[in-house]
Structure formats: C-alpha cells, structure tokens
C-alpha positions in Angstrom: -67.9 20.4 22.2 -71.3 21.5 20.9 -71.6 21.0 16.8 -73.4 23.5 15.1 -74.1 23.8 11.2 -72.2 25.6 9.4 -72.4 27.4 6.0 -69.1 26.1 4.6 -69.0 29.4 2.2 -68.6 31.3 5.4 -65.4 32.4 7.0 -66.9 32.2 10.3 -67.0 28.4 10.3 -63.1 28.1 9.1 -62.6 30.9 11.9 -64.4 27.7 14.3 -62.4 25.1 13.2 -59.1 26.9 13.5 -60.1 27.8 16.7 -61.2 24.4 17.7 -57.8 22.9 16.4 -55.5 25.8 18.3 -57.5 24.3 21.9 -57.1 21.0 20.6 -53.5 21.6 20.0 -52.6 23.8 22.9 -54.5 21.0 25.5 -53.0 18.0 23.9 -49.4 19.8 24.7 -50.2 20.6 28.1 -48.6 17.9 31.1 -51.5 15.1 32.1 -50.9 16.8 35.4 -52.3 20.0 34.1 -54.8 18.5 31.1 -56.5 16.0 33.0 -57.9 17.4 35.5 -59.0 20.7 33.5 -60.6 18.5 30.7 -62.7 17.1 33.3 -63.8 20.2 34.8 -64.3 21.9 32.1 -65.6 19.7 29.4 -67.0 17.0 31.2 -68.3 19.2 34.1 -67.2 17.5 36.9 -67.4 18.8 40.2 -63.6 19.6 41.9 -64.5 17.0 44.6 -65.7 14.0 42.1 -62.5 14.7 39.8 -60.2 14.4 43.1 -61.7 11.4 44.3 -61.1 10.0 40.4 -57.7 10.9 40.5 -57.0 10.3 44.1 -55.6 13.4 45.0 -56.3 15.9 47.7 -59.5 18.6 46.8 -56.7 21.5 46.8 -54.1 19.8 44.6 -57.7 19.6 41.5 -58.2 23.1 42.0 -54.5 23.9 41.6 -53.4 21.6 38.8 -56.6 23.0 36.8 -56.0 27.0 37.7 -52.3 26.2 36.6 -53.3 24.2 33.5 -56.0 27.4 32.6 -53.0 30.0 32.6 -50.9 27.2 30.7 -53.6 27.0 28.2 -54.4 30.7 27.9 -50.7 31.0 27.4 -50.2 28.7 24.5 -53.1 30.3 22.7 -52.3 34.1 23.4 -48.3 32.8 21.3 -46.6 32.6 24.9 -44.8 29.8 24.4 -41.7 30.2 26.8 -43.6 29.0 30.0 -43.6 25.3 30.8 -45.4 25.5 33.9 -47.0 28.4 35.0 -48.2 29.7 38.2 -50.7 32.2 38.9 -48.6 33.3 42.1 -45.2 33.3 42.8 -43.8 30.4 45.1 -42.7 31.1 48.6 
C-alpha cells in the first residue's frame, strides 16, 4: 500500500480508508487458493513464474487461481456476494 498524508478534515481521506478496509475485507474472505497467489502478484509484484515456483504449482494453475481470485474480489466489492468461486469462463 502506498501512505499518503491526509487532511483528516477531508472526506476524501475517510473515502481512502473505507476503501482500503472494503479490499482488506473482501481479500481477507477470499479462499488461500485464490488470496495468495493474487496478494503476491499484485502487491508484492511477483512475477507469475517466481509465485509458482513459491507455491509449487504449475505456471498455469498462478495465472488461474489469481484471474479467478480478481473476479472474486471484484465481486465482493461491486455487493455480489452470491458467488463463492467464480470463473471467468464456463467449464467444459
């Protein structure tokens, strides 16, 4: 996360911090399957290839797990709550 000063008089900073707590939120209930991989793409900016050889999985499963756990996320914070696990196509 990058901190920036705020004018606490402001209603742009409350607007942050709600904002930072509904991604907090809506990551923290997302499966590890789904948050782990995405937290380390996309906060820690890891390369697909390093976070697969972290986790041990195949290069294809990363780039799944963290498209799947981006339309989870997207879903939680847009009020969607009914889907549990997402997917960007429909299965075969």
């Amino acid at each position: 996360y990058e901190i920036k000063e705020c004018d606490w008089s402001s209603d742009v900073c409350s607007s942050d911090l709600a904002d930072r707590d509904a991604i907090e939120t809506a990551l923290g209930a997302l499966p590890d399957d789904f948050r782990i991989p995405l937290v380390m793409r996309d906060l820690l900016d890891l390369e697909y290839a390093e976070i697969a050889d972290q986790l041990g999985v195949p290069l294809g499963t990363v780039k799944s797990r963290i498209a799947r756990g981006r339309a989870a996320l997207m879903s939680k914070l847009s009020g969607n709550q009914s889907a549990e696990s997402p997917r960007p196509t429909e299965a075969p």
